[in-house]
C-alpha positions in Angstrom: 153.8 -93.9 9.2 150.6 -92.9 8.4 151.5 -89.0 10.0 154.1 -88.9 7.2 151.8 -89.8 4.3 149.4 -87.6 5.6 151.3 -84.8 5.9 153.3 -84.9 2.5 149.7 -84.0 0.2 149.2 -81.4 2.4 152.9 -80.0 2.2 152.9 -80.8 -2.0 149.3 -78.9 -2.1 150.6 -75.8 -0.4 153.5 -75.7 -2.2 151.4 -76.0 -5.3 148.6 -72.9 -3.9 152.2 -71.1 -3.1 153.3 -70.8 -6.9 149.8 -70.4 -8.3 149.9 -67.6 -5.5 153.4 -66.0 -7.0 152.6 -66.1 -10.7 149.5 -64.5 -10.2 150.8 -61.5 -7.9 154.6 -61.4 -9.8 153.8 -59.2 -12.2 151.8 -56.4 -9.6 155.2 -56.4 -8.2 156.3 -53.3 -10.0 152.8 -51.6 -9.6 153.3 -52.2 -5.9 156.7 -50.3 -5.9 155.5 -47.5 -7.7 152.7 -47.2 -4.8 149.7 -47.7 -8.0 148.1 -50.9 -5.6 145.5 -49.9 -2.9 143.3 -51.7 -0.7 143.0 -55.7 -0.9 145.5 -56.1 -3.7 147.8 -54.1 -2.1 148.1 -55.9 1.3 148.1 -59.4 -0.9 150.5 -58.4 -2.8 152.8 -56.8 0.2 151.7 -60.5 2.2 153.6 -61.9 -1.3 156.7 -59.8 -1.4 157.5 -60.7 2.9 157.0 -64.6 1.9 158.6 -65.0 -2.1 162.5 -64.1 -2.0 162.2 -63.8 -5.6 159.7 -61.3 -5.9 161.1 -59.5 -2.7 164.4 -59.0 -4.5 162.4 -58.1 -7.8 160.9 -55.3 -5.7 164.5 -54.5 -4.4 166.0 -53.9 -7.6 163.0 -51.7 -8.9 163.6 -49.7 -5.7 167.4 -49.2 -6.1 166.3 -48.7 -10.1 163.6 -45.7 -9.4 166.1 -44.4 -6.6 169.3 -44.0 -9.2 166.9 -42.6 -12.1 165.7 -40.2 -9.7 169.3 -39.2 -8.4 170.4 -38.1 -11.9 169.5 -35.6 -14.0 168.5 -36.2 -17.6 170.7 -35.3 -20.2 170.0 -34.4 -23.5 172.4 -36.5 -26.2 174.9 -34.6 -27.6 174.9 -33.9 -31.5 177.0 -35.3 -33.7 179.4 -32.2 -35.0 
């Protein structure tokens, strides 16, 4: 009994360390698809992104995003006649 108590604080506390962990490196997910990150952010960030299904497919649809803008070329708007 006392292996289940035990273990339960520890399970809540990284749970707790796992979305202090997410909102902080959330919003260097777009900086990490546009390659801006480098060194120890970088790999924290990328250590993020493999672990957090949210931010993973955050990073997926910026990727699929950048791809398509890049696939089409810009066109000026038309003038009204």
């Amino acid at each position: 009994m006392t292996k289940l108590s035990t273990q339960r604080p520890n399970r809540l506390w990284w749970e707790c360390r796992e979305k202090l962990r997410h909102l902080r490196l959330h919003g260097a997910v777009g900086a990490f698809a546009d390659g801006q990150l480098t060194g120890v952010r970088h790999t924290r960030v990328a250590a993020h992104v493999a672990r957090c299904w949210t931010c993973s497919g955050e990073l997926i649809a910026l990727r699929l995003m950048k791809a398509s803008i890049r696939g089409h070329p810009h066109r000026a708007p038309t003038s009204p006649a």
